[in-house]
RODO-2510 file (C-alpha; in nm, 4 decimals, decimal comma):
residues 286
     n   res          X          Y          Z
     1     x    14,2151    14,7064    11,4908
     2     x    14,0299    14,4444    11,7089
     3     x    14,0364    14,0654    11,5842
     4     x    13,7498    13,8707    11,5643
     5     x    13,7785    13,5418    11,6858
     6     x    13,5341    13,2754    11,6972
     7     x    13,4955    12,9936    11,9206
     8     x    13,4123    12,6431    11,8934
     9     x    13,3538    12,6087    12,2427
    10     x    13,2511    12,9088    12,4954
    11     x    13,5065    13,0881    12,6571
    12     x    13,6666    13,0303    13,0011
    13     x    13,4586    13,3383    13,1302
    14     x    13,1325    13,2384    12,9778
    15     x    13,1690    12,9143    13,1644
    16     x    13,2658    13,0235    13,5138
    17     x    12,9346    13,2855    13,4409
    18     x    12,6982    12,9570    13,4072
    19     x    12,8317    12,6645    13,5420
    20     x    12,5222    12,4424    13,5082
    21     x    12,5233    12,5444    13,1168
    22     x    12,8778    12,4095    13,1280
    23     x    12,8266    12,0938    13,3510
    24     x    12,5594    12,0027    13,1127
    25     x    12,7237    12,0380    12,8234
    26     x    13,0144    11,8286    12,9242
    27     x    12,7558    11,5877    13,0341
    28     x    12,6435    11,5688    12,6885
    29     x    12,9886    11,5885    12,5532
    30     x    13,0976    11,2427    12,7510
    31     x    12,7533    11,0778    12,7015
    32     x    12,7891    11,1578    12,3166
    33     x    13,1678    11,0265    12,3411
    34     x    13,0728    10,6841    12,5167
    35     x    12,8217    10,6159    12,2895
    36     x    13,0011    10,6490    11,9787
    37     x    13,2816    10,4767    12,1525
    38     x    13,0604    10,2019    12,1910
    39     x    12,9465    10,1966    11,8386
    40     x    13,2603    10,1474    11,7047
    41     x    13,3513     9,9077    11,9535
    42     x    13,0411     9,6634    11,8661
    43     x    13,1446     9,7466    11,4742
    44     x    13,4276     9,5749    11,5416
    45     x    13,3256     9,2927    11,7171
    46     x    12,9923     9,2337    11,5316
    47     x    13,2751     9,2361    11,1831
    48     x    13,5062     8,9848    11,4128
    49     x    13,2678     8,7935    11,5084
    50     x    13,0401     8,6792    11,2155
    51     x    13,4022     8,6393    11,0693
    52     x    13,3544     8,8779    10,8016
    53     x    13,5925     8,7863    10,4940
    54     x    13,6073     9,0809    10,3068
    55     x    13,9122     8,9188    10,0641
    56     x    13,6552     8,7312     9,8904
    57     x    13,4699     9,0156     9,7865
    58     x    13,6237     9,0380     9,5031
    59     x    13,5896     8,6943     9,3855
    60     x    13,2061     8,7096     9,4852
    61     x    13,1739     9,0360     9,2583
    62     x    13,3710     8,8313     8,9361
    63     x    13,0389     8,5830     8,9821
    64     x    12,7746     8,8259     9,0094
    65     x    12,9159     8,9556     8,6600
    66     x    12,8969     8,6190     8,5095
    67     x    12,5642     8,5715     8,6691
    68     x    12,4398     8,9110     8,4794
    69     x    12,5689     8,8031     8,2063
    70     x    12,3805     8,5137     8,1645
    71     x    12,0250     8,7038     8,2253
    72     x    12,1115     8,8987     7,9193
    73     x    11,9064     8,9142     7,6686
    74     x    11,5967     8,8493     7,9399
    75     x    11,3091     8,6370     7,7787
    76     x    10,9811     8,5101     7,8865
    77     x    11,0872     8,1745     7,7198
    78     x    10,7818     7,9868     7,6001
    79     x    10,5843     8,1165     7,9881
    80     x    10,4579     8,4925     7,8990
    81     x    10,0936     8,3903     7,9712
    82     x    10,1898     8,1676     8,2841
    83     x    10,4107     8,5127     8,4304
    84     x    10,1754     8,7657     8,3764
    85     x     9,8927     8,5516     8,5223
    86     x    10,1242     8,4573     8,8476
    87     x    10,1703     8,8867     8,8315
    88     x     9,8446     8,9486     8,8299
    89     x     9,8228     8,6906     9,1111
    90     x    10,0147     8,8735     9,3018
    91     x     9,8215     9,2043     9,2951
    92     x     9,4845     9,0104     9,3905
    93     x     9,7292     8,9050     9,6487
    94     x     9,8333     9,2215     9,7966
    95     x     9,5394     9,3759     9,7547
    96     x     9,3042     9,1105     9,9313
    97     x     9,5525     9,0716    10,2165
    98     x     9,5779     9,4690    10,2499
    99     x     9,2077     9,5151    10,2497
   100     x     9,0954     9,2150    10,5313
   101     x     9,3985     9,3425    10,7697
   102     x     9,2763     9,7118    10,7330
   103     x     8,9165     9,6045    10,7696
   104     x     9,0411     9,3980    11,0824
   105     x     9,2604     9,6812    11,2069
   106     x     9,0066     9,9910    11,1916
   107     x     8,8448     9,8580    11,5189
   108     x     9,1438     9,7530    11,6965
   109     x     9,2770    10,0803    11,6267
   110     x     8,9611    10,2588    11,8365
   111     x     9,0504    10,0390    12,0855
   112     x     9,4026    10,0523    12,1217
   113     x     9,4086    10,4131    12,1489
   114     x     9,4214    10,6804    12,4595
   115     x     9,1187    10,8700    12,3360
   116     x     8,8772    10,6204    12,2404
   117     x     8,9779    10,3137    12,4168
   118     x     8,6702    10,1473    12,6941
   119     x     9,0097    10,1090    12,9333
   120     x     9,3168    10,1602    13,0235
   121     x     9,3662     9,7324    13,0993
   122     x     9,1793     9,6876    12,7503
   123     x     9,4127     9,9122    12,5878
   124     x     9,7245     9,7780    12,7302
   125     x     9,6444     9,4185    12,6167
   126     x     9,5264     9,5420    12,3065
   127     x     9,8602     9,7321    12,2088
   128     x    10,0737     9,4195    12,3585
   129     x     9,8898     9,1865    12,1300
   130     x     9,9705     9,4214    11,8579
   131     x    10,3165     9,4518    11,9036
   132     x    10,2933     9,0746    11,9339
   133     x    10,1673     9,0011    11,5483
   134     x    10,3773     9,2683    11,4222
   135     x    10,7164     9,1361    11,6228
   136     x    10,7125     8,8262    11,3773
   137     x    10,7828     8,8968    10,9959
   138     x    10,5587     8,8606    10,6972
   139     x    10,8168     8,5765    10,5936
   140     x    10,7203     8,4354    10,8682
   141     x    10,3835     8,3924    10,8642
   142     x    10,3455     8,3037    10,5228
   143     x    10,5618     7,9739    10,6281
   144     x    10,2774     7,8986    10,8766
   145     x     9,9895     7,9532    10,6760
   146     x    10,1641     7,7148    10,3845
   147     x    10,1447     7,4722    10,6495
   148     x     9,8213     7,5285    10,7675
   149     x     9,6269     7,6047    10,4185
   150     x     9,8988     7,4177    10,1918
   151     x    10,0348     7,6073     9,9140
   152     x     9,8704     7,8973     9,7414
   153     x     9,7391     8,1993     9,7393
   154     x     9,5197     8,1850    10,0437
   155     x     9,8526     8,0989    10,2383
   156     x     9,9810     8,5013    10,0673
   157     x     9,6623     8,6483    10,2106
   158     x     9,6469     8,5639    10,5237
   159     x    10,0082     8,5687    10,6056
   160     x     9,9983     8,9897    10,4811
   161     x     9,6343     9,0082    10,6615
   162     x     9,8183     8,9352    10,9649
   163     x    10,1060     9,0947    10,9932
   164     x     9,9766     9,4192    10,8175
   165     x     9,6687     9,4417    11,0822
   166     x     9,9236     9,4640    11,3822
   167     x    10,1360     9,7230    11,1656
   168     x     9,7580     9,9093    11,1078
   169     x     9,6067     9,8475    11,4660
   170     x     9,9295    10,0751    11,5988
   171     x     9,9327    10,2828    11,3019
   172     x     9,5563    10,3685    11,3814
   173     x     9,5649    10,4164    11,7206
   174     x     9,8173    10,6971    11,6610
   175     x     9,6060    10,8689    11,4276
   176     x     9,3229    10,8978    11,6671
   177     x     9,5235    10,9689    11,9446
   178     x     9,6603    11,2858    11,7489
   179     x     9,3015    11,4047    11,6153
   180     x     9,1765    11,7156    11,7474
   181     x     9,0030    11,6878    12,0754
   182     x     8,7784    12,0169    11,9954
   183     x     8,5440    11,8825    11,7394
   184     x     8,4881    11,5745    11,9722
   185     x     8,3922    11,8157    12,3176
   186     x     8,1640    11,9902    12,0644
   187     x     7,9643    11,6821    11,9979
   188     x     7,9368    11,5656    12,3815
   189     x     7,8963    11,9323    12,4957
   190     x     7,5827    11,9325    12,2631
   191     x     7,3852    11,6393    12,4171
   192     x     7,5657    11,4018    12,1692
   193     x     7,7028    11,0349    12,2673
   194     x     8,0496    10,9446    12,3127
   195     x     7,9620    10,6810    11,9872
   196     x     7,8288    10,9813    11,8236
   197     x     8,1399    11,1935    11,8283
   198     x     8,3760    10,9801    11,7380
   199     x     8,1236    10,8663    11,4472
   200     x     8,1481    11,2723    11,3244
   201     x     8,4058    11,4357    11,4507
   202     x     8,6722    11,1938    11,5042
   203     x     8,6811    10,9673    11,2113
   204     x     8,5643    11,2355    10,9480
   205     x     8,9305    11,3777    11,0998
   206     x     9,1838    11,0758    11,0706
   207     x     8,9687    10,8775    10,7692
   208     x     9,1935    11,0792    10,4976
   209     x     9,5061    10,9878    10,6938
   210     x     9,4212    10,6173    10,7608
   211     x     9,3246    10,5658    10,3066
   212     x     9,6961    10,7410    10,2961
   213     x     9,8644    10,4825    10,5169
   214     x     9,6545    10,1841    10,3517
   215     x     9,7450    10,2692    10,0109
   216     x    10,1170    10,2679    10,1085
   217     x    10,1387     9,9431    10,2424
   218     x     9,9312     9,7899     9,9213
   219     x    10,2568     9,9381     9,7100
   220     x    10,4530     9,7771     9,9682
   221     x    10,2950     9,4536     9,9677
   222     x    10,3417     9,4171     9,6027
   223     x    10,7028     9,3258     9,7057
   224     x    10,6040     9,1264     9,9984
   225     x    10,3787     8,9394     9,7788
   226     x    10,6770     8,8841     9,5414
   227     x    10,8824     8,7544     9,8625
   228     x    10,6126     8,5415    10,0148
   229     x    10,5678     8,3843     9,6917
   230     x    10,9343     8,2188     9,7328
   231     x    10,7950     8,0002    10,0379
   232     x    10,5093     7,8723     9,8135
   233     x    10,2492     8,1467     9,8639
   234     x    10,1714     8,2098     9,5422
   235     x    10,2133     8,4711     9,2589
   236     x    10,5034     8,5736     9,0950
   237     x    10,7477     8,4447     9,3512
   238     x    10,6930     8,1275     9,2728
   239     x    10,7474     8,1023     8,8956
   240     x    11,0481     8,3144     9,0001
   241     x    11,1796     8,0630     9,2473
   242     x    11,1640     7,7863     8,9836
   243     x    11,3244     7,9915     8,7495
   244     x    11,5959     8,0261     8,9489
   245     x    11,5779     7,6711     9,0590
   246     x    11,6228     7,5791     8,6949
   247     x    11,9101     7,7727     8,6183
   248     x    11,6968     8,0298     8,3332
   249     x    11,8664     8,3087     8,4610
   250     x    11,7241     8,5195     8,1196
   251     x    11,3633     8,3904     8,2426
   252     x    11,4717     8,5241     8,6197
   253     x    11,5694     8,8585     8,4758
   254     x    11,2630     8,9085     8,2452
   255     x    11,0541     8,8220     8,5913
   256     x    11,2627     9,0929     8,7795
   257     x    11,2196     9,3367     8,4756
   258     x    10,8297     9,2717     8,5347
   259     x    10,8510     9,3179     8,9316
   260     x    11,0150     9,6498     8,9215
   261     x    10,8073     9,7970     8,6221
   262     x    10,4721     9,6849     8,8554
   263     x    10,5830     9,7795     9,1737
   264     x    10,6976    10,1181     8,9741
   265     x    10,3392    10,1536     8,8194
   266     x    10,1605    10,0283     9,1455
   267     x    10,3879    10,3426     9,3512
   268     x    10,2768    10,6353     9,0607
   269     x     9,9063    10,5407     9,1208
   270     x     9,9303    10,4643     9,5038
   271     x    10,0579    10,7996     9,5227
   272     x     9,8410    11,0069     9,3280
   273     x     9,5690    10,8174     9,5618
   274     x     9,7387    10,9506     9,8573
   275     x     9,7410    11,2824     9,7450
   276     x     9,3946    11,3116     9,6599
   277     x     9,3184    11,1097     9,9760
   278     x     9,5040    11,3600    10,2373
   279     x     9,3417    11,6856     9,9975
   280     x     9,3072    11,7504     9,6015
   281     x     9,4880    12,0966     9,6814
   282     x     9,8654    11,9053     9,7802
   283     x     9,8074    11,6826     9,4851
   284     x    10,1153    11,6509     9,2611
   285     x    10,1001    11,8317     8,9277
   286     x    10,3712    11,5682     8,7396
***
């Protein structure tokens, strides 16, 4: 009766058979070894040195409890109409923002990319510029619009028009460069001008694909809004930063009860506007 054995590495015979097989799989062995290796090692450091005091852990997690237990039972207080105006705020404020940096960012994006772009120079300063406004956080840029607007909502807008229509201009790009060529040579094969090809064949293409990645960052910028709002941008961040300010921790849980059930509402609908945005046939049934 013959055994069967089974090997976690190949055998002795296999190797000597193909020694470049084996030479690169060592190769990838070591490679895979140093790197880990190296993870650990900067684990270690990184945890030595920010100084990392993991006894008081504990302690910290006795006054989160009493901190929950003070937002219990949450309340609007005597401010319901003032919070659901600032939430409301902060829709107009994610939507408006979304909107001007995808309006901004469906040009750049025909610029920025391989297949449509007037240059190769053009597109490289283009895509540098965009990785420019989207290397500096929403945060960010809602600090320097508050100082160049003041304090408001016009500060929100234009600090997620901004940073979204870097995020966008790359996002775009991407999309064209992946479209199918075909229906494009068809247009310009027929006597049709570059402009005219990309006008049918190219953007009827990534259109669907572009709504889908514009509705996702409007659900997502329902939260930035909320964030923003902390730096005096408006919306619900800032009645929630005063709450906190003042020490109504039932008043900051009642605001945090309203964030999550909008930006849970706000995530239902953005998706069923994906769905029928990318095709009505991969639309969710529940």
């Amino acid at each position: 009766m013959t055994t069967r054995r089974t090997y976690l590495t190949p055998s002795p015979a296999v190797l000597a058979r193909y020694p470049a097989v084996a030479a690169a799989a060592r190769r990838y062995q070591t490679w895979a070894a140093m790197w880990l290796t190296a993870g650990l090692a900067f684990t270690v450091f990184s945890l030595w040195w920010l100084d990392i005091a993991f006894g008081e852990l504990g302690i910290g997690l006795v006054q989160l409890g009493k901190l929950v237990a003070l937002m219990f039972p949450p309340t609007p207080g005597a401010h319901l109409a003032l919070l659901l105006h600032a939430m409301g705020e902060t829709l107009a404020i994610a939507f408006l923002g979304t909107l001007a940096a995808a309006v901004l960012a469906f040009p750049i994006g025909f610029i920025a990319a391989s297949n449509t772009a007037p240059g190769a120079l053009v597109r490289f300063l283009t895509r540098r510029g965009l990785d420019t406004i989207r290397g500096v956080d929403v945060l960010i840029w809602a600090l320097v619009f508050v100082g160049v607007v003041g304090l408001g909502p016009f500060a929100g807008i234009l600090a997620i028009a901004v940073s979204d229509a870097g995020t966008f201009g790359k996002l775009f790009s991407e999309t064209l460069e992946t479209a199918d060529r075909k229906p494009v040579e068809g247009i310009v094969s027929a006597g049709g001008t570059k402009l005219q090809a990309i006008r049918f064949a190219l953007v009827p293409q990534v259109l669907p694909v572009i709504i889908s990645q514009v509705l996702y960052y409007f659900e997502s910028n329902v939260r930035s809004a909320t964030i923003i709002g902390l730096v005096g941008a408006g919306g619900i961040g800032l009645q929630l930063s005063e709450q906190i300010r003042t020490y109504d921790f039932d008043q900051v849980a009642f605001v945090i009860i309203m964030i999550l059930a909008t930006v849970a509402a706000i995530d239902w609908i953005c998706g069923k506007l994906r769905f029928y945005a990318i095709g009505r046939s991969t639309a969710p049934t529940a």
